[in-house]
C-alpha positions as CSV (number, residue, x, y, z in Angstrom):
1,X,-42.3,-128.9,-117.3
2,X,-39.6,-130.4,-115.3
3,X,-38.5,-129.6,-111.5
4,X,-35.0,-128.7,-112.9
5,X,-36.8,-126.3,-115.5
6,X,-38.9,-124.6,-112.8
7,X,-35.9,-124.8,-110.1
8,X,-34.2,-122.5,-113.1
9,X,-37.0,-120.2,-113.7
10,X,-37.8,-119.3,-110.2
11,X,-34.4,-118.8,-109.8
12,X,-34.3,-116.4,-112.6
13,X,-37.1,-114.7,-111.4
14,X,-35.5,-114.0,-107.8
15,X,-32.7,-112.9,-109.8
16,X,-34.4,-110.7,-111.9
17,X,-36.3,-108.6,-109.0
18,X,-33.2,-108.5,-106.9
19,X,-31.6,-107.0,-109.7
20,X,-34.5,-104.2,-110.0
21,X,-34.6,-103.8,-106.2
22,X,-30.3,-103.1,-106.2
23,X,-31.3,-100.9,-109.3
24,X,-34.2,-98.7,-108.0
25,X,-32.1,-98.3,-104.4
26,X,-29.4,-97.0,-106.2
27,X,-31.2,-94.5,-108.1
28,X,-33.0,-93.6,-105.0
29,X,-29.7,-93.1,-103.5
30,X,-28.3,-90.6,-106.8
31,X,-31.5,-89.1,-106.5
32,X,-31.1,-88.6,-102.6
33,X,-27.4,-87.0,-103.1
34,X,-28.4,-84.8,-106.1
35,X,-30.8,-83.1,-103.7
36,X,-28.8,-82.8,-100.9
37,X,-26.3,-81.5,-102.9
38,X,-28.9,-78.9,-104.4
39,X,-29.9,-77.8,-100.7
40,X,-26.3,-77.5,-99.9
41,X,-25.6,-75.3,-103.0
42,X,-28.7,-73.1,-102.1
43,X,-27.6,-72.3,-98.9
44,X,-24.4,-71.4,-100.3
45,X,-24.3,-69.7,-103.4
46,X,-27.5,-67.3,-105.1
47,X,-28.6,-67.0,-108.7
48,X,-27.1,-63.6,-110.2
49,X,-29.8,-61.3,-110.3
50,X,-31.7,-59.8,-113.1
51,X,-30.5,-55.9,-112.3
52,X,-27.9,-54.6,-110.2
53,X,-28.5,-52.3,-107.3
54,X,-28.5,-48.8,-108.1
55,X,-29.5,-49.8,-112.2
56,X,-33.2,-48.6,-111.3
57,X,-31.6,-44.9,-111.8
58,X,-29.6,-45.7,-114.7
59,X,-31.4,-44.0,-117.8
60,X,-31.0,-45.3,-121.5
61,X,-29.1,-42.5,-122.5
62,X,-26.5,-42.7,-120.3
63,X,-25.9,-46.5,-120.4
64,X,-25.6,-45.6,-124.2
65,X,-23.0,-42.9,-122.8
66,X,-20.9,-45.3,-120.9
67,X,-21.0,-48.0,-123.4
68,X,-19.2,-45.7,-126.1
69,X,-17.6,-44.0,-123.2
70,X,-16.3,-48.1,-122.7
71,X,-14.6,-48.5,-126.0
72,X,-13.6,-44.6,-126.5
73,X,-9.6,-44.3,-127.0
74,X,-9.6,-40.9,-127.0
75,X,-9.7,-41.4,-122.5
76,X,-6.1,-42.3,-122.9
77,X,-3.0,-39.9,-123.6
78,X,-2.2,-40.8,-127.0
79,X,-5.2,-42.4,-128.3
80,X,-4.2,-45.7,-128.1
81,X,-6.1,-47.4,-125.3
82,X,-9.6,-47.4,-124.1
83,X,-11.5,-49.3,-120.5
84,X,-11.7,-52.6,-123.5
85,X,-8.3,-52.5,-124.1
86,X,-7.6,-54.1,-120.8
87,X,-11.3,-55.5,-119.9
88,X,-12.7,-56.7,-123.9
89,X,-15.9,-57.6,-124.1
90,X,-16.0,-58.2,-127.5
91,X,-16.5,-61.4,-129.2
92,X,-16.3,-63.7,-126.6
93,X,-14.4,-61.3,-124.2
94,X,-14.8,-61.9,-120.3
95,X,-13.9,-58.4,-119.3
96,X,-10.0,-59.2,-119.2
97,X,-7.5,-59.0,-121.1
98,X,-5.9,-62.5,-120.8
99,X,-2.2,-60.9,-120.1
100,X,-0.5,-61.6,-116.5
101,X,-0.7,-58.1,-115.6
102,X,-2.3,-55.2,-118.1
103,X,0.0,-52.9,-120.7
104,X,-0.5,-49.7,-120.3
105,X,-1.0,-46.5,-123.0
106,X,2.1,-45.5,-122.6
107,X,3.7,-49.1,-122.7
108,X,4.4,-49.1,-119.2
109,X,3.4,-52.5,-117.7
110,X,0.9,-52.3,-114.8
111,X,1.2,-54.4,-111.5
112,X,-1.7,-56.6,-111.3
113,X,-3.7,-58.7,-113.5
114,X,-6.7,-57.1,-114.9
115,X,-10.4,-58.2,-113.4
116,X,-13.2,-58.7,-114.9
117,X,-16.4,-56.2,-115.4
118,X,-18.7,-58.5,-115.5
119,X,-20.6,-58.8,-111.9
120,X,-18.0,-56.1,-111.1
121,X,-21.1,-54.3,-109.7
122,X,-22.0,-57.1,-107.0
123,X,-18.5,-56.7,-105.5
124,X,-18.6,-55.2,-101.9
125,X,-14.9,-52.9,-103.2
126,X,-13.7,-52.6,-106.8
127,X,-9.8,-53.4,-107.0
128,X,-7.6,-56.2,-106.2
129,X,-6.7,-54.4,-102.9
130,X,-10.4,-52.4,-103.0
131,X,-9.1,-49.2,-103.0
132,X,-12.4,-48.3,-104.6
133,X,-15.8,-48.9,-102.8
134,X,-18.1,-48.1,-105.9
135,X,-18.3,-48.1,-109.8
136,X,-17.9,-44.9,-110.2
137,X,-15.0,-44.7,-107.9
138,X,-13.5,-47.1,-109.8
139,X,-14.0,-45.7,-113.4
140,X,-12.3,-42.8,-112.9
141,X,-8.7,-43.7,-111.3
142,X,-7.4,-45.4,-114.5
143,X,-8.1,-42.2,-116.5
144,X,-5.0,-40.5,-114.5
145,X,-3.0,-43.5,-113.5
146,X,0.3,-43.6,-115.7
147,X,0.7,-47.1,-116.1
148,X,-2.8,-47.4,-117.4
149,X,-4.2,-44.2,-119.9
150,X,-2.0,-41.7,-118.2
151,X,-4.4,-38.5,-118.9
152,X,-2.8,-35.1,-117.5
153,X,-5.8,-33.4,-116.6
154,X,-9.5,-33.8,-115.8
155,X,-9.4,-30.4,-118.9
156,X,-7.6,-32.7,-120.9
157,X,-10.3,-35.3,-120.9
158,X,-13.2,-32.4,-121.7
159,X,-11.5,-31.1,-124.7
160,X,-11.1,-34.2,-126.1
161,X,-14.9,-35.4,-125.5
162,X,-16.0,-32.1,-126.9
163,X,-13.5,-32.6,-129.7
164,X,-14.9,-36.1,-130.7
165,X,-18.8,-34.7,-130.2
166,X,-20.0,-36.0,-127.3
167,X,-21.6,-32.6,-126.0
168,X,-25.0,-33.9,-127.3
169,X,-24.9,-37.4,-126.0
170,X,-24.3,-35.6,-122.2
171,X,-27.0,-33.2,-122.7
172,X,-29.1,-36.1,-123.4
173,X,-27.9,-38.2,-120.8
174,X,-27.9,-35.3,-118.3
175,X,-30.5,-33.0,-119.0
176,X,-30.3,-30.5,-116.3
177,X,-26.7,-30.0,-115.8
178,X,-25.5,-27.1,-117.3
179,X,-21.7,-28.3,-118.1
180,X,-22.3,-32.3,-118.5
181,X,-18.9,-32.9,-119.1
182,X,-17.6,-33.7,-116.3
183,X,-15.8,-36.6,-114.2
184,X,-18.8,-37.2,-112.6
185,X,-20.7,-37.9,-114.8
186,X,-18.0,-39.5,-116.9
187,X,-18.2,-41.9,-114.0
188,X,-21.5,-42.4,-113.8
189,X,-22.3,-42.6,-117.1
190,X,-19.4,-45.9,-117.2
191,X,-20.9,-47.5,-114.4
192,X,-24.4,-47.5,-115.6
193,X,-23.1,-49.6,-118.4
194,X,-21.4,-51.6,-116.1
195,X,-24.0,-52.1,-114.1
196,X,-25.7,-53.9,-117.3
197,X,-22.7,-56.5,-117.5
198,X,-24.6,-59.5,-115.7
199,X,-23.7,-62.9,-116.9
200,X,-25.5,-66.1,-117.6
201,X,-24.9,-69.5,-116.7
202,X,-25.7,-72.7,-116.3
203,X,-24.6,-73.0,-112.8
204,X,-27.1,-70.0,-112.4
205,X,-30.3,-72.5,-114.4
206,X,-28.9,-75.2,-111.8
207,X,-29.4,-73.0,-108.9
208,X,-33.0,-72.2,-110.1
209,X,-34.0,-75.9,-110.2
210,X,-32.8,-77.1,-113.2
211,X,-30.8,-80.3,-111.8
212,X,-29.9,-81.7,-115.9
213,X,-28.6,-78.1,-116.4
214,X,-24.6,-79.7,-114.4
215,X,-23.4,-83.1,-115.7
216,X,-22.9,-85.7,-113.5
217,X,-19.0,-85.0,-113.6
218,X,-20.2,-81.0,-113.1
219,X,-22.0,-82.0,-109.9
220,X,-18.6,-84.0,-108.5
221,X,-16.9,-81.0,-108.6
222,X,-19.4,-78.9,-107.3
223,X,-19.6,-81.3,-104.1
224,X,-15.8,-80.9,-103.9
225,X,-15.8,-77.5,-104.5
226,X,-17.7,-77.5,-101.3
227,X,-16.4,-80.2,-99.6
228,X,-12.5,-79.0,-99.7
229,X,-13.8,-75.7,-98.4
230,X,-13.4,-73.5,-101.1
231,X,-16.8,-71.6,-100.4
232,X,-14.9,-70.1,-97.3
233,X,-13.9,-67.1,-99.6
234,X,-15.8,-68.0,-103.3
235,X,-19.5,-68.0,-102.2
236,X,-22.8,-65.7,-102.6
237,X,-24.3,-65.4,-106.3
238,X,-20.8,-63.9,-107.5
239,X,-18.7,-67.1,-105.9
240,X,-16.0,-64.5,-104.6
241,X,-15.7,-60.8,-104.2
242,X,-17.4,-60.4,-101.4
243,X,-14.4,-60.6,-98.7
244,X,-11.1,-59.9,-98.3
245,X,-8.4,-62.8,-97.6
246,X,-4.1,-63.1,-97.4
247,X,-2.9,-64.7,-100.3
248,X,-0.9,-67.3,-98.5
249,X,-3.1,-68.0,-95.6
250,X,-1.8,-71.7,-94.7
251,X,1.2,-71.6,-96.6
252,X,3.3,-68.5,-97.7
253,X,2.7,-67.4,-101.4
254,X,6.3,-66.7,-103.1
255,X,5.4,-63.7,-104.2
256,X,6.2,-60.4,-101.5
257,X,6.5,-57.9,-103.9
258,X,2.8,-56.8,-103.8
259,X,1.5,-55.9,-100.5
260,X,-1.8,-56.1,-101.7
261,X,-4.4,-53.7,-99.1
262,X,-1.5,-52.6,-96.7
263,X,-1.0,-49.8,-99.7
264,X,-4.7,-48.5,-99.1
265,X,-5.1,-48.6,-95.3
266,X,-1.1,-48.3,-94.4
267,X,-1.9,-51.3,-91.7
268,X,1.0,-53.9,-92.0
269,X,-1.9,-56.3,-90.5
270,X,-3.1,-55.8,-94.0
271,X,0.1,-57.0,-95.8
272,X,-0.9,-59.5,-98.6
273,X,-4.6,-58.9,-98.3
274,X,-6.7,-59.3,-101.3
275,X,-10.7,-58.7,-102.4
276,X,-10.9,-62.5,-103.1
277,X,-12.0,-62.7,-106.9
278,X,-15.6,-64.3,-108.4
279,X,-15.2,-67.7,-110.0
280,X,-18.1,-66.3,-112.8
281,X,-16.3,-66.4,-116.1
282,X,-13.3,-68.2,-114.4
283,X,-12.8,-70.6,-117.3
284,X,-11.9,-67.5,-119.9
285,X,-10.0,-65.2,-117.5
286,X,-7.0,-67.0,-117.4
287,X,-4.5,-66.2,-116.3
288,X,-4.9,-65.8,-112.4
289,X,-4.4,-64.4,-109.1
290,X,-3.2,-60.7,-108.0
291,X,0.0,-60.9,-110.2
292,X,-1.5,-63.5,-113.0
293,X,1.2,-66.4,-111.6
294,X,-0.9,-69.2,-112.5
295,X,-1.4,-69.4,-115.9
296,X,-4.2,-72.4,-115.9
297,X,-6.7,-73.5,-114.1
298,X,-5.5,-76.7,-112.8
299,X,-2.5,-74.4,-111.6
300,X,-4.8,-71.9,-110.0
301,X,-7.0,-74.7,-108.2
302,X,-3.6,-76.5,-107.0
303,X,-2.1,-73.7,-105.6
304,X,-5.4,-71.8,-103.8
305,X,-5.5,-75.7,-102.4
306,X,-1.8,-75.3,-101.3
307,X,-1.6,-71.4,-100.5
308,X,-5.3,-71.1,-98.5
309,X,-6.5,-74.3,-97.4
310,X,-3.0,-75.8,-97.0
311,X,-4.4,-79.3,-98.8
312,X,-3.4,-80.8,-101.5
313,X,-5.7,-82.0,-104.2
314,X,-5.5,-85.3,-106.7
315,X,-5.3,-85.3,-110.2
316,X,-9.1,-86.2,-110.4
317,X,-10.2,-84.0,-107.7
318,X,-8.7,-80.8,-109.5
319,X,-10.4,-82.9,-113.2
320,X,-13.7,-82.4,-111.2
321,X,-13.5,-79.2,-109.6
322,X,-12.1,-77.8,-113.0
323,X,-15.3,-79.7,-115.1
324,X,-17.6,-77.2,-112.3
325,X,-16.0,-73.9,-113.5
326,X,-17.1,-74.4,-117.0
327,X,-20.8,-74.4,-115.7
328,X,-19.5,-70.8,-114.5
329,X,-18.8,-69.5,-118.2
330,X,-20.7,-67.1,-119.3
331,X,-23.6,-67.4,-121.8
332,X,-24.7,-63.9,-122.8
333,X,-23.8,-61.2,-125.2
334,X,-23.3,-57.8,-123.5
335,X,-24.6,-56.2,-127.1
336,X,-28.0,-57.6,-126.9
């Protein structure tokens, strides 16, 4: 073998382990950011949890009461409209009814877009403007509210129940009361089922150690998610619900009409205020905000940029951050 000939292959050799040393420091380094990254998401954000608090009470019977309770028509004045009508669950349903703002029994047009009920349960108040501090609260307020199922009477809703045979199912469910029909147990028995409405997610395998569980792309977003400061008002296991925040905190949002909480405490401070939503599901709830403005994503991420943190985002950085959100989607049937 000639010098030239083993001038060349130690060459290639130096080459060749440079080239694995660049190689192994660089998947030390993606290894090193994934896991910072993980830490920063688990002191963030939670895995949802297997049961709601206050489910250990909940009895079979009357989460079988509030589910058919869920989907029972006969709630509204004419017939027409049940809680699914505005919040479906079926089929892929995500506990909305993709519509800016809800239509009610009577054909009258609410004023807010309708949120989910999935997680609903893990939300400190229940409303946009959390009029509502509990399930139950909550289930009850659209029976008599005339741009939603506009019943007359809390009578009005017995007869009917008693009409369509439910006298058994509340015995069953409520075994010592001696009139079960009532609008307390109506509401109880509605957010029992509720309380069953926990989704799954792969953002919630991710958060339980399952790194592969977010792309690569999945994780960009997630970083920028963080980075742009979006977990100010969309952390916790629900990503959101958990505060209240103006909508046009940086820069005013165009719409005035709603004055969001001001209506429930009478405070002027509280003009604009709103339960900041959960990003679970976000992907299929479109569209979005208090009045349903934003009719995509991209224009929802744009605009909270804009509106809250008074940044704008690229192109690419509302690509990744929108790539995240479908690790929010939901992965389980309600049914089963």
């Amino acid at each position: 073998m000639n010098k030239v000939m083993v001038v060349c292959l130690l060459l290639a050799l130096m080459t060749s382990t440079q080239t694995l040393a660049i190689n192994a420091a660089n998947t030390s380094n993606a290894s090193s950011q994934q896991e910072q990254l993980y830490q920063s998401a688990l002191s963030l954000f939670a895995p949802l949890p297997e049961k709601m608090p206050g489910a250990e009470h909940d009895t079979k019977a009357q989460i079988a009461l509030g589910k058919k309770l869920y989907f029972e028509t006969s709630l509204s004045l004419n017939n027409s409209q049940s809680c699914n009508s505005c919040h479906q669950l079926t089929g892929s349903g995500a506990g909305v009814d993709n519509l800016p703002v809800s239509i009610g029994a009577l054909g009258s047009l609410g004023q807010r877009n309708a949120p989910t009920t999935w997680n609903a349960g893990l939300h400190f108040k229940q409303f946009w403007d959390g009029r509502a501090d509990t399930l139950e609260q909550q289930a009850v307020l659209p029976l008599f509210d005339q741009k939603e199922m506009a019943m007359k009477s809390a009578e009005q809703i017995y007869q009917r129940l008693s009409d369509n045979h439910y006298l058994p199912l509340f015995q069953t469910a409520y075994p010592d009361d001696k009139a079960p029909i009532n609008l307390d147990n109506i509401a109880y028995a509605l957010a029992a089922f509720q309380r069953t409405l926990i989704s799954r997610d792969r953002f919630d395998q991710y958060l339980k150690g399952q790194h592969s569980a977010l792309s690569t792309a999945e994780q960009r977003g997630l970083q920028l998610f963080i980075d742009k400061g979006c977990v100010a008002c969309h952390s916790g296991a629900t990503l959101g619900g958990q505060l209240f925040m103006r909508m046009g905190l940086v820069e005013p949002y165009p719409n005035t009409n709603d004055l969001g909480r001001a209506h429930v405490t009478g405070n002027r401070a509280d003009s604009f205020v709103f339960k900041a939503p959960s990003l679970r599901n976000v992907m299929l709830t479109a569209p979005y905000f208090h009045d349903g403005a934003a009719k995509t994503i991209e224009q929802a991420i744009t605009q909270t940029a804009k509106h809250q943190l008074g940044i704008r985002l690229s192109d690419s950085e509302v690509k990744a951050i929108k790539a995240f959100f479908h690790s929010l989607s939901n992965q389980r049937n309600p049914f089963q």
